[in-house]
N, C-alpha and C positions, 0 to 999 in steps of 0.2 A: 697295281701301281697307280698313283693320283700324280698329277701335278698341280702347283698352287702359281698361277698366271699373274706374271708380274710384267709391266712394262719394258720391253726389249729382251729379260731373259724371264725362264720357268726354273721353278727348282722342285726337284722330282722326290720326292714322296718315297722311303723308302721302306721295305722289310726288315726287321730286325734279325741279326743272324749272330751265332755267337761260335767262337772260333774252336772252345770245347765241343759242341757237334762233330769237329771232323777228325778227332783223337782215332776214333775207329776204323777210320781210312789214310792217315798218313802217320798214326804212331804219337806220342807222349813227346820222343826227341824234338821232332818238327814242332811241335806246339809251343816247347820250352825254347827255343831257338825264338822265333815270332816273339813271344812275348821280352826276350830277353832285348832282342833288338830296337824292339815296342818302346822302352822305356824310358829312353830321351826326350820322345815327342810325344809325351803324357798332355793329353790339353793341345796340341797344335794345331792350328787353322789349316784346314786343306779342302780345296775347290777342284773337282773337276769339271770341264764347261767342254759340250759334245753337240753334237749338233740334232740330235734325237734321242729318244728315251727308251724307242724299241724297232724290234729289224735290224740286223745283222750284229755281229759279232763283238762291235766294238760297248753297243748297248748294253749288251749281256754281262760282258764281262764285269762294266761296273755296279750291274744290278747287285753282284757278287763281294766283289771289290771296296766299295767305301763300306756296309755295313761292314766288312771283316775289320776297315781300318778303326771304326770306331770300338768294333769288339776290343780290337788292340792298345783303346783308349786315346786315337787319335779326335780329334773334333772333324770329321768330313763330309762334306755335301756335294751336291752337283747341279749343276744349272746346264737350260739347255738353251740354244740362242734363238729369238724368231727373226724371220726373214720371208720377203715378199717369194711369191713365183717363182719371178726373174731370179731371182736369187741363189733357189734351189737349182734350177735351171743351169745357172749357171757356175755353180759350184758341183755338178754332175760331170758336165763336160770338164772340168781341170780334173775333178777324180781319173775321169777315163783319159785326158791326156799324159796324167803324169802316168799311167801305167801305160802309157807306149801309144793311144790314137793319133794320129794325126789330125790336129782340129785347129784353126782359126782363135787368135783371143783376141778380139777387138773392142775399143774404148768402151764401147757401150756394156761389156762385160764386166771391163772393170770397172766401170763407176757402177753398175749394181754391186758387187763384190764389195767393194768398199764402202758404200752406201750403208748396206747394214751391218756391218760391223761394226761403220760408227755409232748405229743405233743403237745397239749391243754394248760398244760400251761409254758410252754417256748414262747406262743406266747398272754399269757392272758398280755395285755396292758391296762394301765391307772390305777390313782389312784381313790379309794370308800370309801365314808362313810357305804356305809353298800352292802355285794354281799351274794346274796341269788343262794343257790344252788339246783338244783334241783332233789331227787330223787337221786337212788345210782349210775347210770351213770356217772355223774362231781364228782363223792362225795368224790378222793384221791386229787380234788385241793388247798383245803387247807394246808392239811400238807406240797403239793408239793410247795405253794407260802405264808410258813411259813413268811414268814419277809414282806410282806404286809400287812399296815396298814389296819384301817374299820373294822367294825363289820361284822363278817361273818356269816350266818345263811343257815343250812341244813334244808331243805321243803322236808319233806318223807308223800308223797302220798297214800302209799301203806300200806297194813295190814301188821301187824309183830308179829299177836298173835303167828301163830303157823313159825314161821322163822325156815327156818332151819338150825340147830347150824351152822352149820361150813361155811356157807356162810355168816352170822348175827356173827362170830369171827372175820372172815378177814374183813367186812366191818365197825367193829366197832371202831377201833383206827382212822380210818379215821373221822369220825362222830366225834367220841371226840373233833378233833382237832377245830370244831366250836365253836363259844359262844353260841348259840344260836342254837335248833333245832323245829321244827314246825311239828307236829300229828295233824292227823284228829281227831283222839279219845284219851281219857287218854290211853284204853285199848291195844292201839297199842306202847305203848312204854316199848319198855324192860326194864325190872329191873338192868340188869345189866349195862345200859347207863350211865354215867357219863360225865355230860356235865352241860355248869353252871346254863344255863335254856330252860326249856320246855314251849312252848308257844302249847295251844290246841286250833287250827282253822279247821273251818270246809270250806271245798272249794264253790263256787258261782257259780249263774249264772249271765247273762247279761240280762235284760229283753229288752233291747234295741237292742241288736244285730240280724241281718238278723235270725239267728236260732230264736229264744224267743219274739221278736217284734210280734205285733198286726197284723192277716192275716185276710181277710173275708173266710168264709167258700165256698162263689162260686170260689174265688182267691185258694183257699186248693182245690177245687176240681178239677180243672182245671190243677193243676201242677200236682197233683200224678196222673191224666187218661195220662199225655205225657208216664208215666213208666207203661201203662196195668193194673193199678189197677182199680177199681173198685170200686170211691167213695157211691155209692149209697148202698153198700154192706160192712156185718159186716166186721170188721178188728183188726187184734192181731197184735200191733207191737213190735218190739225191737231193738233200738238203739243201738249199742255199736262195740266192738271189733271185727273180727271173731275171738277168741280167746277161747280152751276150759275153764278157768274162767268164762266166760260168759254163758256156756252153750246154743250153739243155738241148738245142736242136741237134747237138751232136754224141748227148745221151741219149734221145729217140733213135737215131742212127744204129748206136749201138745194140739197145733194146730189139730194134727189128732185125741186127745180125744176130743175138743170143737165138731170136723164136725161129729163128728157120730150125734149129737146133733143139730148142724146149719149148716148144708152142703153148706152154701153159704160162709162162714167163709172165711175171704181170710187170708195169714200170711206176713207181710214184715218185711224183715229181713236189716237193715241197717249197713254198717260198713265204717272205714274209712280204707284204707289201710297207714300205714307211713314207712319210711326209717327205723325207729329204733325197728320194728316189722317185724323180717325175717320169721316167723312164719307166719304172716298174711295172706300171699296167699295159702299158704299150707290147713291152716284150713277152709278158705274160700272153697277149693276144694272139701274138706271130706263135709264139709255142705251142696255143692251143689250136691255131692253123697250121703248124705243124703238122700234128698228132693225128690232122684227116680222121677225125671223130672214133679212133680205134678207143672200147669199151674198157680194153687193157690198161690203156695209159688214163693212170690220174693225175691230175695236176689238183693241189690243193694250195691252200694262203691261209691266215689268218682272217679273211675275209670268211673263209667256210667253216668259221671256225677253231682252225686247228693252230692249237698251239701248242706249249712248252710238254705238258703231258701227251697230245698227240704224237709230237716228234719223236718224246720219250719208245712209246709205243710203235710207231711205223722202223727204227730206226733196229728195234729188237726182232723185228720180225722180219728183217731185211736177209734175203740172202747173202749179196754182196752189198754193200757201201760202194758209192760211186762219187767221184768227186771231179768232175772232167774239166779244171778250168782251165784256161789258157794264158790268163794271169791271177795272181793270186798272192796278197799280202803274206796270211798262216791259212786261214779256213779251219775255223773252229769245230765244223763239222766233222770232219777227218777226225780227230782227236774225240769226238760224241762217239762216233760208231766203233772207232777201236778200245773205247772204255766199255762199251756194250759187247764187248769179244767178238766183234763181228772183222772179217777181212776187207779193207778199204784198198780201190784204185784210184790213183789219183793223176792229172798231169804231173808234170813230171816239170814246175815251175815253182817260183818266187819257195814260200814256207813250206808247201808241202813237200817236200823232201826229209824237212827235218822231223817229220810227224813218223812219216811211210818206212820203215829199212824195207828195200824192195828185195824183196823174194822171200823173207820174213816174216813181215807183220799187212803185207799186203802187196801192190805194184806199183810202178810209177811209169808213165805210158806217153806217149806222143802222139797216139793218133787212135783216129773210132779205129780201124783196123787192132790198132794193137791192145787197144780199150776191150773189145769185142774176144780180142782171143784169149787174156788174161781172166776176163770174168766167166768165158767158156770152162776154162780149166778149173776152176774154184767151182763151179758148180758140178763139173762130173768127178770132183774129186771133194768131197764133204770132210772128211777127216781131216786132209789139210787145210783146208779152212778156218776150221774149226780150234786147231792146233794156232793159224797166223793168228786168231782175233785173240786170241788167251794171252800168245807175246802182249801183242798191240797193246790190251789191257795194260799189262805192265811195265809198258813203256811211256804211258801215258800218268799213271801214280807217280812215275820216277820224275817227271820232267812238266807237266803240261795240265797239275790241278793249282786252283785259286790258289792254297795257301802259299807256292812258289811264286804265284803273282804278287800276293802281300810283300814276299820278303824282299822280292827285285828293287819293289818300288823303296820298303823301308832303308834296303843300302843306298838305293841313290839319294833319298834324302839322308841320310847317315853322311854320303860321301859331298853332297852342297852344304853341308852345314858347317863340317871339317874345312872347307876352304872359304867361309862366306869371307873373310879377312886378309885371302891371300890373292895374293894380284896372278891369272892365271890366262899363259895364252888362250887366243880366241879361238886355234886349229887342236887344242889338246883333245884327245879321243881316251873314252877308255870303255869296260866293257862291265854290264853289273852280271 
């Protein structure tokens, strides 16, 4: 991935990917569907604007996501916003507010917040049929590029059961000023939103991309022994943030109730560090003083290294999938390790529910107690395991690969375009 640095925003540099590649994996129907839908918006301008290019979930998914559109024969790009420090800073703490912390927002917050967004967009160029925004970061660019034609649609990632008010007040008239906003759950959309409609999508993965593609297990063991693991020996993994959301100090937790029990047990802890996560290295540090230098637990990053094929690898050779957060948008992870047949536990919060059928395709838990006894049992009973990660798998082809994401988004532009002329309450909701 390149980006080309343009004053206020980046536009990302993409891989070419074409939608016939994935006949093999979801069938001829699905593809003839895609393209049939495709065929309105032959030529149509479409802008994603995010707040980073890589690190977590939301990156990925477009890494996957606009080349498919353009496979589809749409025109789409993506731009990414720049922003001081402060900025990140402070667009970290509303992330973590609006999923439930208690935190302060004072003036000084939000004039950084605003601040660059007006910077972003005095310099947002070109005209769109439709610009999709991402998450509460870009999410004042609307109002600020009012007299811009196109269909505008706000993509909110993140949980907003328990939002906390006063950060979910000020970022709500901005959100309004959309046509258009996109939830992963019905359950995440506040009441008090007024906007003209609600599209309910759930996020994807790539089964084709370097992370989710097809590995042999001598090729998996071979790359995770480069990082001191120990393919030949059990292993608890967890993909995601270092971020307390995620809880890793409460996967070590668990990790040290498996080894009274399997004392070979190893733990890998993966994360990605990105620019718009200034937290990130911090909590990675607490984790590795966690850890009290045990040789068992690895923590790895992108920093060592490891990436899309790494993950690929550590994620195949996992005994259990671990996903312990205590909020949680979807967690694309979950859906990585159950397309790899592997049994995932997860909290028992925000999207992962609708990943997990618990007692199924894996569990959904509430606490390192119950974390701890669930992944005991999966491991002294191998067969069922083995049996949940096989559902999991195809539960995740049915519901939770890219090209389901292409089609989500082509209904909702299908269903803005059908009304671009019709005068249409501001509280109408409906579901793609």
């Amino acid at each position: 991935m390149q980006e080309f640095r343009t004053p206020g925003m980046q536009d990302v540099v993409l891989a070419e990917k074409s939608l016939a590649d994935y006949e093999s994996v979801v069938g001829e129907d699905i593809l003839a569907e895609l393209h049939r839908m495709a065929k309105p918006f032959q030529g149509a301008r479409v802008v994603h604007i995010s707040s980073t290019a890589y690190g977590g979930g939301v990156a990925e998914m477009l890494h996957t996501l606009i080349p498919l559109m353009r496979s589809a024969g749409l025109d789409a790009s993506w731009r990414i916003i720049s922003g001081t420090d402060e900025f990140f800073t402070v667009t970290k703490s509303m992330h973590n507010a609006l999923q439930g912390m208690d935190l302060d927002l004072t003036p000084a917050m939000k004039a950084a917040y605003l601040h660059s967004n007006v910077d972003n967009s005095v310099y947002f160029e070109g005209n769109f049929d439709f610009v999709v925004v991402h998450d509460p970061q870009p999410a004042p660019l609307r109002m600020l590029r009012a007299g811009d034609g196109g269909k505008w649609i706000w993509r909110c990632h993140i949980d907003l059961t328990a939002a906390n008010e006063t950060y979910w007040s000020f970022l709500r008239p901005y959100v309004q000023a959309y046509d258009a906003a996109i939830f992963t759950m019905p359950e995440y959309v506040k009441k008090d939103l007024q906007i003209g409609k609600v599209a309910i999508v759930p996020p994807a993965i790539d089964p084709l991309s370097p992370k989710n593609a097809p590995m042999s297990d001598e090729d998996a063991a071979r790359v995770v022994s480069l990082y001191g693991i120990d393919p030949t020996r059990p292993m608890l993994v967890q993909v995601s943030r270092f971020d307390p959301w995620k809880d890793p100090l409460g996967v070590i937790d668990v990790y040290r109730a498996v080894r009274q029990r399997f004392p070979e047990v190893q733990l890998v802890l993966v994360g990605s560090m990105a620019h718009d996560d200034p937290e990130g290295m911090e909590y990675y540090q607490r984790t590795k003083d966690y850890a009290e230098g045990d040789t068992d637990i690895h923590l790895l990053s992108n920093i060592d290294g490891v990436g899309n094929v790494e993950v690929n690898a550590i994620q195949r050779m996992a005994t259990v999938v671990l996903q312990k957060s205590l909020r949680e948008g979807f967690g694309l992870t979950i859906s990585e390790g159950l397309w790899k047949g592997k049994p995932v536990i997860g909290g028992n919060v925000g999207g992962i529910p609708l990943q997990i059928q618990d007692g199924e395709t894996g569990y959904l838990v509430t606490s390192i107690e119950e974390c701890s006894k669930r992944t005991l049992e999966l491991m002294r009973n191998p067969v069922r395991a083995q049996k949940m990660g096989e559902r999991g798998r195809e539960v995740v082809r049915q519901n939770f690969l890219s090209t389901a994401n292409l089609r989500n988004y082509l209904r909702l532009f299908s269903d803005l375009t059908q009304t671009r002329s019709a005068a249409r309450p501001r509280h109408a909701r409906s579901a793609v």
